[in-house]
C-alpha positions as CSV (number, residue, x, y, z in Angstrom):
1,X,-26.2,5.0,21.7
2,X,-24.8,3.5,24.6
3,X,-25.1,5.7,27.7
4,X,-22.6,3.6,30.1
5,X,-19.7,5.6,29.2
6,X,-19.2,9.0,28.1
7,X,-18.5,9.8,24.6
8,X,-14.9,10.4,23.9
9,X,-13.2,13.8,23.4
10,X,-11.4,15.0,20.3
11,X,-8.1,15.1,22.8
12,X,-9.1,11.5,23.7
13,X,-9.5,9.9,20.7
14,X,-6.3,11.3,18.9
15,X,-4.5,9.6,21.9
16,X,-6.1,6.4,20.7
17,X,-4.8,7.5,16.8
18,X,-1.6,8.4,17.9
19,X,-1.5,4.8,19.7
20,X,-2.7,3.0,16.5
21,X,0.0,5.0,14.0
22,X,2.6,4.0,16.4
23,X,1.6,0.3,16.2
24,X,0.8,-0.1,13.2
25,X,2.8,-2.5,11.8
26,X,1.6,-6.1,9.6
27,X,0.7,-4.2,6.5
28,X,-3.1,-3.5,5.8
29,X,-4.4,-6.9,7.0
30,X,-2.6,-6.2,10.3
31,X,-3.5,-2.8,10.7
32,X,-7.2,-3.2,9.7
33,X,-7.2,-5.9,12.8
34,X,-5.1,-3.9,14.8
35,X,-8.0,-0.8,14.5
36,X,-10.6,-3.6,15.1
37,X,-9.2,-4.6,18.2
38,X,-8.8,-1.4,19.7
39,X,-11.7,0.7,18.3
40,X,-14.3,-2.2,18.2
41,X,-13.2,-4.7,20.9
42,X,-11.8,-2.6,23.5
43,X,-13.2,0.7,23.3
44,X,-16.4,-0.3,21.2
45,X,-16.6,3.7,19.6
46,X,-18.6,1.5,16.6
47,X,-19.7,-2.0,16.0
48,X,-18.7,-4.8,13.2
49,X,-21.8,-4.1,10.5
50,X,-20.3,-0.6,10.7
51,X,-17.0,-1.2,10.6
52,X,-17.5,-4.2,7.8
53,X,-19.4,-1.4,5.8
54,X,-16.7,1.1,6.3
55,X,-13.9,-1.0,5.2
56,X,-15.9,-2.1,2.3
57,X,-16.1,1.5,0.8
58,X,-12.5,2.2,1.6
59,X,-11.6,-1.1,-0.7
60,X,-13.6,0.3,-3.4
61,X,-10.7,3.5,-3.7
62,X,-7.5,3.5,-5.0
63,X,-4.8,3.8,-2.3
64,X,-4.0,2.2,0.9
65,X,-7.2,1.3,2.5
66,X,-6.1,0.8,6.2
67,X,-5.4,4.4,6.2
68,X,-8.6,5.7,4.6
69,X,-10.4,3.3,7.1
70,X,-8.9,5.7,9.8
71,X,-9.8,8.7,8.2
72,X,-13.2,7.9,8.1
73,X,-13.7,6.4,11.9
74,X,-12.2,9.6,12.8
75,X,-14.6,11.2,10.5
76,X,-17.7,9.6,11.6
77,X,-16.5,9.9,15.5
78,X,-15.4,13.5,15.2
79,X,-16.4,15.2,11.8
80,X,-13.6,16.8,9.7
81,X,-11.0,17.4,12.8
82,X,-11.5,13.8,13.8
83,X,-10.9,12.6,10.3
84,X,-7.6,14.7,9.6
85,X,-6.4,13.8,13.0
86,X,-6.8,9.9,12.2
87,X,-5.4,10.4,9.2
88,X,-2.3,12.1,9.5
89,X,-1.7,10.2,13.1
90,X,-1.7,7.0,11.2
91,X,1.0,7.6,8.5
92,X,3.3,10.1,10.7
93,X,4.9,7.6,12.7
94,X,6.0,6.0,9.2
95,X,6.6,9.3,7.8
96,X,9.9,9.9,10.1
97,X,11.0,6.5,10.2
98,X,11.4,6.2,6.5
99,X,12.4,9.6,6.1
100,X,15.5,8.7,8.8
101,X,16.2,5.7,7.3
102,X,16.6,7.3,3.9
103,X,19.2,9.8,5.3
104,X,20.9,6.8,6.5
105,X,20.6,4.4,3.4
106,X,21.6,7.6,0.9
107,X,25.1,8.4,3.4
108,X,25.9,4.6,4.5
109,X,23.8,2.4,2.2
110,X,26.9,0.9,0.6
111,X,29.1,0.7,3.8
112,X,29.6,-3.3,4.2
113,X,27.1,-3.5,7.6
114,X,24.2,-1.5,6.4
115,X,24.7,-3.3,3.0
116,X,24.4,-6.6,4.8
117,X,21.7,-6.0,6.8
118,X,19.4,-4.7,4.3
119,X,20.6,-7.9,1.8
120,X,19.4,-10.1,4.5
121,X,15.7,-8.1,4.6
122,X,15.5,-8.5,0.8
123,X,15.5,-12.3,1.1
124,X,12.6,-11.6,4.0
125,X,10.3,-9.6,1.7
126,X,10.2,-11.7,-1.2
127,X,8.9,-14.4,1.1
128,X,6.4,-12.3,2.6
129,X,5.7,-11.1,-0.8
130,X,5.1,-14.7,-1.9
131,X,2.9,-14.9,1.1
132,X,1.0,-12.2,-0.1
133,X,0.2,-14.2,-3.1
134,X,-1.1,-16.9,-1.8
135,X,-3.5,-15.2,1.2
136,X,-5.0,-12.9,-1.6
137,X,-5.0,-15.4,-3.9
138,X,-6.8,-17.7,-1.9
139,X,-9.7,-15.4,-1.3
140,X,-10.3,-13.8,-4.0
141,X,-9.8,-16.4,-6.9
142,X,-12.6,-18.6,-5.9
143,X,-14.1,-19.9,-9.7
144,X,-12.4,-20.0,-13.0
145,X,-13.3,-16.5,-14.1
146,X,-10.9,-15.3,-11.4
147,X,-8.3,-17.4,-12.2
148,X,-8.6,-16.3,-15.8
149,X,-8.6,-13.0,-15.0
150,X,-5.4,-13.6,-12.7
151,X,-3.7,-15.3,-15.4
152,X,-3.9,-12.5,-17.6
153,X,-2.9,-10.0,-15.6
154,X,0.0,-11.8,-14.9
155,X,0.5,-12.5,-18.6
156,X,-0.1,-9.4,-19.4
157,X,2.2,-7.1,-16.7
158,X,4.9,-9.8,-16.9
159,X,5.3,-10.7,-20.5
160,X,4.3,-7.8,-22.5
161,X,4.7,-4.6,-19.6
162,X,1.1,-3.9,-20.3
163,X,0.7,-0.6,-17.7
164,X,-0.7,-1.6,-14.1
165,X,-3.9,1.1,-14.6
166,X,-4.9,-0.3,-17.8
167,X,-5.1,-3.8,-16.7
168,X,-7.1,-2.2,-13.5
169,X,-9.6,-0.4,-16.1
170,X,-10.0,-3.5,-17.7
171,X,-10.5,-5.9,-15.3
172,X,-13.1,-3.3,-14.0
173,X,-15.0,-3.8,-17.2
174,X,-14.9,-7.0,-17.4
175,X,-16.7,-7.6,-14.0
176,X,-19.1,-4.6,-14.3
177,X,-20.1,-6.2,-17.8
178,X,-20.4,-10.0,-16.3
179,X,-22.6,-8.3,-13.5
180,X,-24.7,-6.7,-16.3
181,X,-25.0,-10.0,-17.9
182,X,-26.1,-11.9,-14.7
183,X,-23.1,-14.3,-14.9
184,X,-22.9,-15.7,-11.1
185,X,-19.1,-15.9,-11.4
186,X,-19.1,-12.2,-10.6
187,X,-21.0,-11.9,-8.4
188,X,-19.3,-12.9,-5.0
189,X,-17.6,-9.9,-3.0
190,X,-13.8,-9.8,-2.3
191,X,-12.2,-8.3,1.2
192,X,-10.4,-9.0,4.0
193,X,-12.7,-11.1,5.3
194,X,-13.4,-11.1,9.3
195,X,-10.7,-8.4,11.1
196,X,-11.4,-9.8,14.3
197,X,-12.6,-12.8,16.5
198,X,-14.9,-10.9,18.6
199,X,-18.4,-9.5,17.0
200,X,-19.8,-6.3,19.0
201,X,-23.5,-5.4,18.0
202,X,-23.7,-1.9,16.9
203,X,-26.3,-1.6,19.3
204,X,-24.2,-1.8,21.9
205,X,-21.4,0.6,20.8
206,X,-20.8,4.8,21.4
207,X,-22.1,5.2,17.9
208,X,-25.2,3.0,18.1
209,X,-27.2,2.2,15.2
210,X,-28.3,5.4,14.1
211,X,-25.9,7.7,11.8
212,X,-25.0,10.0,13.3
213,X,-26.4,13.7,12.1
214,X,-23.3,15.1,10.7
215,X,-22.7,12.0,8.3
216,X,-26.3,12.8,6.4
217,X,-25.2,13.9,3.0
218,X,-24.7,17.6,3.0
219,X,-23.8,18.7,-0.6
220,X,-22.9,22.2,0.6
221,X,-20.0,20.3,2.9
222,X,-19.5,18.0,0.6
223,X,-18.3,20.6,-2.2
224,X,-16.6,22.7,0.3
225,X,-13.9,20.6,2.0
226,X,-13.5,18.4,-1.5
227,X,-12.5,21.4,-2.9
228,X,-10.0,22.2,0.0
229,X,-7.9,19.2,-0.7
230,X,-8.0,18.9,-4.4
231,X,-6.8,22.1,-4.3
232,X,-4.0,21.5,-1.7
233,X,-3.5,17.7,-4.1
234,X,-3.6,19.5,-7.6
235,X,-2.3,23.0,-6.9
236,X,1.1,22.7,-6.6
237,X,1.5,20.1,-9.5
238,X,0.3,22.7,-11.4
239,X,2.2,25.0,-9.6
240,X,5.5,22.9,-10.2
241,X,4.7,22.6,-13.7
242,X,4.3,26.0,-14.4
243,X,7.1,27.5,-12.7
244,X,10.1,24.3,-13.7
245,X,8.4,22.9,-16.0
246,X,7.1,18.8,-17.2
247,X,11.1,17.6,-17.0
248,X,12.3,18.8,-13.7
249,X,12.4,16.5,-11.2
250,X,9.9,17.6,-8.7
251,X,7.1,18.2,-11.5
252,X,7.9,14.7,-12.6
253,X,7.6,13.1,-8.8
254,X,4.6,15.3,-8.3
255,X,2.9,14.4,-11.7
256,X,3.2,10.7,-10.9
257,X,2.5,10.0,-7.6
258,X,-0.3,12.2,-8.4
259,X,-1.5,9.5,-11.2
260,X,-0.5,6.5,-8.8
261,X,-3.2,8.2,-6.2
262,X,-5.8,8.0,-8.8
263,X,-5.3,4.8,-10.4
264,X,-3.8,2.3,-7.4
265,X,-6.4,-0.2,-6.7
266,X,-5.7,-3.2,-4.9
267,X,-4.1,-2.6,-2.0
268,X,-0.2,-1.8,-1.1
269,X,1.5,-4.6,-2.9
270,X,-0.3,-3.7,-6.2
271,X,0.9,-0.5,-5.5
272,X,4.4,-1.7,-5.4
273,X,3.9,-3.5,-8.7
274,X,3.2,-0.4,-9.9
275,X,5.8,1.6,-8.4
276,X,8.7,-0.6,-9.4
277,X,7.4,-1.0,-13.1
278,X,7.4,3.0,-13.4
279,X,10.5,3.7,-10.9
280,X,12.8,1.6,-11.5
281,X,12.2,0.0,-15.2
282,X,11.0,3.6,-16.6
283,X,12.3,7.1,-14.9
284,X,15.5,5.3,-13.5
285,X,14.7,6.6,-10.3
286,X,16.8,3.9,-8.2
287,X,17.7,0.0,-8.8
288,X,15.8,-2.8,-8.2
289,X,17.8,-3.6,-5.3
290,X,17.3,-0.5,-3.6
291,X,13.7,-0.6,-4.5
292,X,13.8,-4.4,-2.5
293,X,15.5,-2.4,0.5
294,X,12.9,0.5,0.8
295,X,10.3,-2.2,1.1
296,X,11.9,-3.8,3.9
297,X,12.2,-0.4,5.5
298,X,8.9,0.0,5.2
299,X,8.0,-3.9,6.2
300,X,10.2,-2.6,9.7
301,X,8.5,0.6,10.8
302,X,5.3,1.8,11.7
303,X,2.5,3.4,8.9
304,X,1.0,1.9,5.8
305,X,3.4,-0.4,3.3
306,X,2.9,2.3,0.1
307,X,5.5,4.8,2.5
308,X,8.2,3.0,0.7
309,X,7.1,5.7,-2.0
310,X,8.7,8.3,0.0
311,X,11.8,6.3,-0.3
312,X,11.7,6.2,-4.4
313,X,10.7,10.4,-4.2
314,X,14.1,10.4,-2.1
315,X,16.2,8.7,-4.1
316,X,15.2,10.1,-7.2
317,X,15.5,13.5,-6.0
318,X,18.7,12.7,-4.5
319,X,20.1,11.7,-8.0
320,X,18.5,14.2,-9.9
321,X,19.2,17.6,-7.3
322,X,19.0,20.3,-10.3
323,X,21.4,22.7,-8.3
324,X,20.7,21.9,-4.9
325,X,22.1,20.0,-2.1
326,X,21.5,16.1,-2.8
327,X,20.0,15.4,0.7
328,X,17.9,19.0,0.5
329,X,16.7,17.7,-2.7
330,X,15.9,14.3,-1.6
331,X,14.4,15.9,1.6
332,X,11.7,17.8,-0.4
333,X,11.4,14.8,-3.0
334,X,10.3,12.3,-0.3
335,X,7.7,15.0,1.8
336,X,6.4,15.2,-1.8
337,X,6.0,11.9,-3.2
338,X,4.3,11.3,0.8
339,X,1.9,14.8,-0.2
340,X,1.1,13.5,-3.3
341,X,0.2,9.9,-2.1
342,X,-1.9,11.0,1.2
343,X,-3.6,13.6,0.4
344,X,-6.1,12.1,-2.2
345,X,-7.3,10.4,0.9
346,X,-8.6,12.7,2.4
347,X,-10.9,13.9,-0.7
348,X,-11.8,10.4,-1.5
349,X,-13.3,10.2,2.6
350,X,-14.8,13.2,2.6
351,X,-16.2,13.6,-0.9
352,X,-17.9,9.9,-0.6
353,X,-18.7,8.9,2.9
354,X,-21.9,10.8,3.4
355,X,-23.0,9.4,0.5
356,X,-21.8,5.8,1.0
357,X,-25.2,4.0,1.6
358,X,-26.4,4.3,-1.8
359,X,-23.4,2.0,-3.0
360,X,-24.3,-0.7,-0.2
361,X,-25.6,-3.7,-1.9
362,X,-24.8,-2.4,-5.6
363,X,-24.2,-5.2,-7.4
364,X,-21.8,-3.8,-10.1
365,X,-19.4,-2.1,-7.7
366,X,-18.9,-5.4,-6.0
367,X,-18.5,-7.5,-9.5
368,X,-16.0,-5.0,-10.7
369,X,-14.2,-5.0,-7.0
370,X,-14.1,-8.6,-7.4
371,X,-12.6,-9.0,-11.1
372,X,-10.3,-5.9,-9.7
373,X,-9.2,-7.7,-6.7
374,X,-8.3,-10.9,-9.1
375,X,-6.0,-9.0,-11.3
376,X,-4.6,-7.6,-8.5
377,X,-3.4,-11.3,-7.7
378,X,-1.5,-11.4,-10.8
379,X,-0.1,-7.9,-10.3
380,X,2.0,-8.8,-6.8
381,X,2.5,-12.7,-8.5
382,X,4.5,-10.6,-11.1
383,X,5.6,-8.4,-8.2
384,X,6.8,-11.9,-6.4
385,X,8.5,-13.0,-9.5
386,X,9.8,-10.0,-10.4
387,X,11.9,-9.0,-7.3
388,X,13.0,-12.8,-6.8
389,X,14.9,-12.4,-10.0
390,X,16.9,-10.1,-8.3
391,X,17.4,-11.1,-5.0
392,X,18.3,-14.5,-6.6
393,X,20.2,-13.5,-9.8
394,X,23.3,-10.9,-9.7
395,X,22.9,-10.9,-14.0
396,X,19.7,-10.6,-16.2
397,X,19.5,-10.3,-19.6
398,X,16.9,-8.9,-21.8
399,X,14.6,-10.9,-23.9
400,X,12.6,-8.8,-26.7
401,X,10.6,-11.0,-29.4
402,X,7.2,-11.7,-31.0
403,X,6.0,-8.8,-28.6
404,X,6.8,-9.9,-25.4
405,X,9.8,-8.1,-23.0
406,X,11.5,-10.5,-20.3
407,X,14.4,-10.3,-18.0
408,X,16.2,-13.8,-18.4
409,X,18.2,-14.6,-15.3
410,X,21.8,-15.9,-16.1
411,X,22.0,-19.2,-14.4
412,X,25.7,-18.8,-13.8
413,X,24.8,-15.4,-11.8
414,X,23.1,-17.4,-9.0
415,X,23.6,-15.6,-5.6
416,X,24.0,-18.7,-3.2
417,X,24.0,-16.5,0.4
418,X,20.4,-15.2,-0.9
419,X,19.2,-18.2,-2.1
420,X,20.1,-19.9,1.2
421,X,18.4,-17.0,2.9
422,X,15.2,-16.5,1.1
423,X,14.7,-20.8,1.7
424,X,15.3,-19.7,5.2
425,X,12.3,-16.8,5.4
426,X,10.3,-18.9,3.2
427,X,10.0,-21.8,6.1
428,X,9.8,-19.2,8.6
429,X,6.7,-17.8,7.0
430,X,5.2,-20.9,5.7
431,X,6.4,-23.5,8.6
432,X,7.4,-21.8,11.5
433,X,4.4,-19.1,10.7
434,X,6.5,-16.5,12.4
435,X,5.3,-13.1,12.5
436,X,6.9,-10.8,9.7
437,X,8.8,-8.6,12.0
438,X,10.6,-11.3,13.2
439,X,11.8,-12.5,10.0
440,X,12.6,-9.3,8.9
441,X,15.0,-9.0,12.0
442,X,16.0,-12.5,11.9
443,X,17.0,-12.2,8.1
444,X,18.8,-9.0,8.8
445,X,21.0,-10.2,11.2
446,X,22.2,-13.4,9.2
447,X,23.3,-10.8,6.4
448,X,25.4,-9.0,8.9
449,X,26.5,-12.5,10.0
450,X,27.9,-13.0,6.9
451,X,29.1,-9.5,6.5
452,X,31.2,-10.5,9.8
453,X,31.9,-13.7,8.0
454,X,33.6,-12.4,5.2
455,X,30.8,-13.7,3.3
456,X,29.9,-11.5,0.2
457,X,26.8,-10.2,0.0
458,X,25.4,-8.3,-2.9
């Protein structure tokens, strides 16, 4: 360990989480750089094997992996406290944004400016979604087995609603059975590839290049705080089942966030494939508009990209009060959904980090990443298409035959203003190569333009 500097305090270092939670916007591929720079550049607490392997085990969880990575350089810097500190540091920022803007968008939402300005952030997203695409696409689909794989995802969410954790399962078993049968197609690893420009040798790093002695696997820990948070995750589901019952609204939020914490590999905009498919098309939780406009909320403040679930726990709770004040309902719907989506985290972390080094270099876990990570590709391509129908189209109609289930857009429903927008993200992303948030603000502002304009705007 490096003797140069003295090792940071637990006071110290959740000033240094509460700095990261409050910048932490760019989704995951931003925020994983963003932790790089500060924790491995500038204040070199560990070096880039180490962080590399962390970020490696976080990708092989479901749920947002920027976040776990937190939780477990807190862990390894200050045990458990460190850990829960990072954790909660990075997502509470996000947390009370979303939360305020929900308050806002459930009073106001359909008052003509706050209308326009979120119309002009749905054009914004679906050309960062598109983006997305493309960046993920371009590193994980590197041979024709990944395309394939891609292709029938796609097919397979899109055409025939096939449920986002089946095709997860099954793209699982597809690369743990090509690693079995030595096919080389499977073989190469999937990530986000380099966070940083600058390399620091662990060597040279607080940490070292030693583990240090409270991340040797210690069952008796191990079993004692992984049964602390499954219990805080599972108890009141069961809690909410038993005393409302499987129809009331919380049970319902609760049960399925709960599944979506088990099942969400892939990253955030997976997630969101997910989301929407169950949200929107199944419980009737909110529109697909307003599912567009809780993405951009969550594309505009601070924390991971899967707090736009808070939103959809909000809005469903708001619609669905059962007796009690609609913005006391949503209240407790969105701390929820946000309960149910973050605390799984934390058991994931501490259940499986001491015992990390035995999956380093096992060659199934990466050939099932890998096929995972190329379905996930057609998962947000759906996602993409999906949410351009309606940004672009004010009608769809349903197409049911020979199996498959399509929305078919009605040509004469084209929404020119939103066209002409998303064109106008789409070059700033591609073109311009603009950073997100100023899109987001840029697109915004034209919508209330055109609110100001007498322009409609739906």
């Amino acid at each position: 360990m490096t003797q140069n500097r003295p090792y940071p305090s637990l006071a110290e270092a959740t000033r240094i989480w509460a700095q990261i939670g409050l910048l932490s916007f760019g989704g995951p591929a931003g925020q994983i750089a963003l932790m790089h720079r500060i924790l491995v550049e500038d204040h070199k607490w560990l070096g880039e094997k180490r962080f590399l392997h962390a970020l490696n085990y976080c990708m092989l969880l479901p749920g947002p992996e920027a976040m776990q990575l937190a939780v477990y350089i807190g862990w390894l810097m200050h045990r458990t406290p460190g850990g829960i500190i990072a954790g909660v540091l990075f997502v509470l920022p996000g947390v009370v944004a979303i939360m305020a803007l929900s308050w806002i968008y459930a009073l106001w939402g359909h008052a003509g400016p706050v209308e326009a300005l979120f119309f002009g952030l749905k054009a914004a997203v679906l050309a960062i979604i598109v983006d997305a695409v493309i960046r993920i696409g371009s590193r994980a689909l590197k041979n024709r087995a990944m395309l394939a794989i891609a292709g029938a995802s796609f097919i397979a969410i899109f055409g025939f609603a096939v449920p986002f954790p089946l095709i997860i399962i099954g793209a699982g078993l597809i690369g743990f059975l090509g690693a079995r049968a030595g096919l080389g197609a499977f073989m190469a690893g999937g990530g986000h590839g380099k966070p940083g420009q600058i390399e620091v040798a662990d060597r040279d790093t607080l940490l070292g290049e030693e583990a240090p002695v409270h991340s040797r696997v210690n069952r008796g820990w191990a079993f004692r705080i992984s049964a602390i948070f499954l219990g805080a995750w599972l108890l009141p589901l069961m809690a909410l089942f038993g005393v409302f019952g499987p129809e009331n609204i919380f049970t319902r939020i609760a049960g399925f966030f709960s599944a979506m914490a088990v099942v969400t590999f892939g990253g955030a905009y997976a997630v969101l494939a997910y989301v929407a498919q169950e949200a929107v098309q199944n419980f009737g939780w909110l529109a697909s508009g307003e599912m567009l406009d809780g993405l951009g909320m969550a594309e505009t403040t601070p924390g991971p990209l899967i707090m736009v679930t808070q939103f959809v726990g909000f809005m469903g709770a708001f619609r669905d009060a059962g007796g009690l004040p609609p913005l006391l309902a949503a209240t407790l719907g969105g701390l929820l959904t946000t309960w149910m989506t973050f605390t799984p985290c934390f058991l994931w972390i501490f259940l499986g980090a001491p015992f990390i080094e035995r999956l380093r270099g096992n060659q199934t876990v990466t050939a099932a990443l890998t096929a995972i990570t190329a379905a996930v590709v057609g998962v947000i391509l759906n996602l993409a298409l999906w949410f351009g129908l309606h940004v672009i189209f004010t009608e769809l109609r349903p197409y049911n035959a020979f199996g498959l289930q399509l929305d078919i857009p009605i040509m004469a429903s084209i929404n020119g203003p939103a066209l002409a927008l998303a064109a106008l993200a789409t070059l700033g992303v591609f073109y311009l190569r603009l950073m997100p948030v100023i899109i987001l603000a840029g697109c915004a502002g034209i919508g209330f333009v055109f609110h100001l304009s007498g322009i409609a705007v739906i």
